[in-house]
C-alpha positions as CSV (number, residue, x, y, z in Angstrom):
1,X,5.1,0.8,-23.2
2,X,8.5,1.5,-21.8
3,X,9.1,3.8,-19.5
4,X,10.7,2.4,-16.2
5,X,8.3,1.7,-12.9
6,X,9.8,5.1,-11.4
7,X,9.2,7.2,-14.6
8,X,5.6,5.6,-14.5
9,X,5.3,6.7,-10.7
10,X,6.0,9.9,-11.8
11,X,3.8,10.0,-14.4
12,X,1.0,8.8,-12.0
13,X,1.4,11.7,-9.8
14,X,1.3,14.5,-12.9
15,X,-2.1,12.4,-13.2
16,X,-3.3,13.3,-9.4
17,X,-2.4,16.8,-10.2
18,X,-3.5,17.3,-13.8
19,X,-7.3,15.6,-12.1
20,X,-7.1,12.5,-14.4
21,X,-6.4,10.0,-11.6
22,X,-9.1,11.3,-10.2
23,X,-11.2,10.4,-13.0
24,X,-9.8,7.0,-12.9
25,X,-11.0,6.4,-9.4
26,X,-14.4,8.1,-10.2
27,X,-14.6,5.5,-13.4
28,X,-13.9,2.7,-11.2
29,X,-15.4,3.9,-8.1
30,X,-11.8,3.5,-6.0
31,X,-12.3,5.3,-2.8
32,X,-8.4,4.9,-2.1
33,X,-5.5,4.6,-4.1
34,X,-1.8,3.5,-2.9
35,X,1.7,3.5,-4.6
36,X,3.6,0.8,-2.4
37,X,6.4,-1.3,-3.3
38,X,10.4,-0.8,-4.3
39,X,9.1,2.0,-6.6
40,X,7.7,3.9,-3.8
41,X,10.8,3.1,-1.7
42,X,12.8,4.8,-4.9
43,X,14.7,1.4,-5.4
44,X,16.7,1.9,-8.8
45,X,16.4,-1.9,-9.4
46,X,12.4,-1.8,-8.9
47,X,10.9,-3.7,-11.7
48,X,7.3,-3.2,-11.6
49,X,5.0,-0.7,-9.9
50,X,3.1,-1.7,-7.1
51,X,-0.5,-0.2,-6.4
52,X,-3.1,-1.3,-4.1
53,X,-6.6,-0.3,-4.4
54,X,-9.6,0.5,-2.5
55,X,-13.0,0.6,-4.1
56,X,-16.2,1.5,-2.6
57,X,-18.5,-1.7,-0.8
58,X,-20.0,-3.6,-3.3
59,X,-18.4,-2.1,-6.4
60,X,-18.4,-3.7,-9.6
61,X,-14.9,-3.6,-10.5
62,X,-12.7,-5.2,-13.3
63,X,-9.4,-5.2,-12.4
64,X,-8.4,-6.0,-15.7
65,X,-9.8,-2.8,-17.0
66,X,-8.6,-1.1,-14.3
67,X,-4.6,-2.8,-14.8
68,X,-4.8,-2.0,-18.1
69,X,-5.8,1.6,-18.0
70,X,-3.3,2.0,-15.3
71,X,-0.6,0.3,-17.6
72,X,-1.5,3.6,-20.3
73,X,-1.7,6.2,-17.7
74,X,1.6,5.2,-16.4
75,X,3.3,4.0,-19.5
76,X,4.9,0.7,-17.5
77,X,3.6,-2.5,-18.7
78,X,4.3,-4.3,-15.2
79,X,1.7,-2.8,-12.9
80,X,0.5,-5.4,-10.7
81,X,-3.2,-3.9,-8.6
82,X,-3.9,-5.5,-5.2
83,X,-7.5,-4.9,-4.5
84,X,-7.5,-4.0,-0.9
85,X,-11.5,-5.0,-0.3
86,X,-10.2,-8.9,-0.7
87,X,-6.7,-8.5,1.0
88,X,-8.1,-8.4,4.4
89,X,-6.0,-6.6,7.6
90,X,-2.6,-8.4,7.5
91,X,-2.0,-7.2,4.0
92,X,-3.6,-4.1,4.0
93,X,-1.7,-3.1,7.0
94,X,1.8,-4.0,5.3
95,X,0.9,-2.0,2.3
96,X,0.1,0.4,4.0
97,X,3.6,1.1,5.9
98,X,5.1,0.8,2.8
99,X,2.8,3.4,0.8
100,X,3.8,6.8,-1.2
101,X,0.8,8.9,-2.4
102,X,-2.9,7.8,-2.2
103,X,-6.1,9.6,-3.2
104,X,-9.9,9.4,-2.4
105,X,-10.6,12.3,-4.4
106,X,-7.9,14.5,-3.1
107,X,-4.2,14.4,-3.2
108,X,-2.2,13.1,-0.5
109,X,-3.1,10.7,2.9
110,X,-3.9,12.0,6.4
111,X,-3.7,9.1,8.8
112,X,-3.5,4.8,8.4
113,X,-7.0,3.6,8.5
114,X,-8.2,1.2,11.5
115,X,-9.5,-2.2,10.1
116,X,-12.9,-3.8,11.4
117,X,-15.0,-6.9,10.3
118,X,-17.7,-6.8,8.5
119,X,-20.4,-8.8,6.7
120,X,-18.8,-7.9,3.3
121,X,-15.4,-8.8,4.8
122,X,-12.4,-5.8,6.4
123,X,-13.5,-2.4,6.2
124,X,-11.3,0.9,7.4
125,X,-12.8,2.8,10.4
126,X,-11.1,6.2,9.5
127,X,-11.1,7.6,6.2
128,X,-8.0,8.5,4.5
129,X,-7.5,11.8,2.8
């Protein structure tokens, strides 16, 4: 792999359009998906590319899988996931300022969600999408 983390970023929006993000998210039942970082600020000395993740309650879901069939969709072998079901508010809401495409199924992102507790830990009140 060795394309840079904005080449990558670009690459992961051809997959939004072209539907094969969305069978990502469907394969690893990710409700929302977030570009945040340097890359999504367009910083030419990122180094990584920076995505934070959403999956649905109770999902089974193997971020290793999941980082590693990032790392082919995108071509970049420094991905780094943050799983936004174990992040809690703080760092959800800090991601989410900083964010630059997201999907639940459908391109692009409507409005920040609202965070609540829960048993299961922070949910969002409002969908995104």
């Amino acid at each position: 792999m060795a394309s840079s983390p904005a080449e990558g970023l670009s690459r992961l929006r051809a997959a939004a359009e072209s539907g094969e993000l969305d069978a990502f998210c469907r394969k690893h039942h990710v409700r929302i998906l977030t570009v945040f970082g340097s890359t999504a600020r367009g910083e030419p000395t990122a180094r990584d590319l920076d995505i934070g993740i959403m999956t649905e309650p109770d999902a089974d879901f193997d971020i290793f899988t999941a980082v590693y069939e990032l790392m082919v969709l995108t071509d970049v072998d420094r991905v780094d996931v943050a799983h936004l079901n174990r992040g809690g508010p703080s760092s959800a809401n800090a991601l989410w300022s900083d964010r630059s495409c997201c999907t639940n199924g459908r391109r692009g992102c409507s409005r920040r969600p609202k965070w609540r507790p829960s048993p299961n830990g922070w949910r969002p009140t409002a969908s995104v999408g």
